[in-house]
N, C-alpha and C positions, 0 to 999 in steps of 0.2 A: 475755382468758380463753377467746376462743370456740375462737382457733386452737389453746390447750391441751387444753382439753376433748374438742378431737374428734383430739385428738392418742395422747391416753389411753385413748380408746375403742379405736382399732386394736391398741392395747398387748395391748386383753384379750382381742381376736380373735388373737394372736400366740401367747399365752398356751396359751390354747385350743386351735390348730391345734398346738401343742410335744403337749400332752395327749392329741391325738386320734391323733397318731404313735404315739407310744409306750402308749397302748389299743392301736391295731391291730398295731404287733409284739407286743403281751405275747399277743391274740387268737390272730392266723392264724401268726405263725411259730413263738411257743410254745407254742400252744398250750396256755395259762394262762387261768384267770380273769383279765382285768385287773381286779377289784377283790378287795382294795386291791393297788395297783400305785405305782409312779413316776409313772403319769398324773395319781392325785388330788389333788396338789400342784400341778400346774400347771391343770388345772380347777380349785380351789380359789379360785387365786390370779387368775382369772378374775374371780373375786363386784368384790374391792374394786376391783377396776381402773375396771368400769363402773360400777360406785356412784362412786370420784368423778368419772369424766369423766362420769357426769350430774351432779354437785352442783358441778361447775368452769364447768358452764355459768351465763352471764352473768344476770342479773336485774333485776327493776325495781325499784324500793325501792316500799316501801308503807309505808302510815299505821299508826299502834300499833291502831287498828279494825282494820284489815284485818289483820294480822299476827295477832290475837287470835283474830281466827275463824277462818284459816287453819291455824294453832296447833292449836284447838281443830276442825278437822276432820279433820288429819292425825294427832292425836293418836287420835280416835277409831276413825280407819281400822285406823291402826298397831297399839292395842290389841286390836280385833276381829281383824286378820291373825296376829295372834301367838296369839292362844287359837285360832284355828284352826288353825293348824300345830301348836301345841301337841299339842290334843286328835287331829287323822286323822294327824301326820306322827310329830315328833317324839317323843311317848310311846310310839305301839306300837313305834316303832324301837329306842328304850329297852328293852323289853320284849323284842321278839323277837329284841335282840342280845346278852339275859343272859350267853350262853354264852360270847360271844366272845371274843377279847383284846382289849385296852384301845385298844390301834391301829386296828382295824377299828369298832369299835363308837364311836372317836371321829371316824372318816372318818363312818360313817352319816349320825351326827348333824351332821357340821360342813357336810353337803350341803343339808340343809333349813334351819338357820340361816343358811348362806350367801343362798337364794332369799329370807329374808326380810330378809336386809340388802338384795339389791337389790330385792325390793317395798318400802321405805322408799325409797329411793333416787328410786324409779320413782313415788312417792306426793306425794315431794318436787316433783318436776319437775310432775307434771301438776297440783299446787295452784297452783305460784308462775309468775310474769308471764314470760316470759322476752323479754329485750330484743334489740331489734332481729335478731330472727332467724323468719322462717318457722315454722307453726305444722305444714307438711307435713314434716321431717324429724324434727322432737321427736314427732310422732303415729307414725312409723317404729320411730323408738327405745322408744317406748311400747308400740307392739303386741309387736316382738320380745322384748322383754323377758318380758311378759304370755305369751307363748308359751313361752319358756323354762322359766318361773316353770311353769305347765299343764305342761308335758312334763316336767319333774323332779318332780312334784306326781304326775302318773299313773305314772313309770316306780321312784318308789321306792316309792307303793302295790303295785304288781305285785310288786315284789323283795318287798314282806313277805310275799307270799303265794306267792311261787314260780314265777309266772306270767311273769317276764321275758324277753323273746327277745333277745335285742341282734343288731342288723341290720334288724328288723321292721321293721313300716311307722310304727310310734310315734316312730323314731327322727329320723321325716322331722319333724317337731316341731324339733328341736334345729337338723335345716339349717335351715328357712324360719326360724327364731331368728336366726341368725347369718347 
């Protein structure tokens, strides 16, 4: 599982770099918004990619004790992560996208949903054992993710207020992510 795992990871870095082409032609040579664009489907398609090549990674088995409070502390994470995107992300997006078409206003939302599939993902990995593998690569895959998560968390607060720059220095968030 491990050589899958980090097999699928590169997948979503692949994914990504399709996305980040086709942003920068819709930007500099169309001179378009690129959102929504052809990018947001392959950013998208990002989320689930590294959610499972983290959840493909190998593990220890544990006792039905351990499993139950493990259970019950990812469950309470999970909970608390979700009413909080609820409440700063996803509802004023709601909100501030009244206007929009259904297209657009389901891209909004499917970007903060996405960050919270992979903070569950990410939530998973740092509860449970992982077997025979180094504790320095999975803390790599943990920060980056954690930084992705903060940089899509700051740059669609900004988009609700109008304040986004694309190029800025916010964006350096997303390389040191990747």
């Amino acid at each position: 599982h491990v050589i899958l795992a980090w097999m699928v990871l590169p997948l979503g870095l692949l994914t990504h770099t399709v996305g980040d082409i086709l942003w920068t032609y819709s930007e500099v040579a169309l001179h378009q918004a690129p959102f929504p664009s052809l990018a947001d489907g392959w950013f998208l398609a990002q989320y689930p990619l590294f959610a499972l090549g983290i959840l493909l990674l190998p593990r220890v088995s544990l006792t039905s004790g351990e499993k139950l409070k493990v259970l019950l502390d990812m469950g309470m994470v999970m909970i608390a992560s979700a009413m909080i995107f609820w409440i700063l992300l996803i509802a004023p997006i709601i909100e501030s996208s009244a206007g929009a078409d259904f297209y657009t206003m389901t891209l909004s939302v499917a970007y903060p949903v996405m960050d919270l599939l992979l903070l569950f993902a990410l939530i998973e990995l740092l509860f449970r054992r992982i077997e025979s593998l180094r504790p320095g690569p999975i803390l790599l895959l943990a920060f980056a993710a954690a930084v992705m998560i903060g940089t899509d968390f700051i740059v669609f607060g900004q988009t609700l207020q109008n304040t986004y720059d694309s190029g800025g220095l916010l964006d350096t968030g997303w390389i040191v992510a990747y």
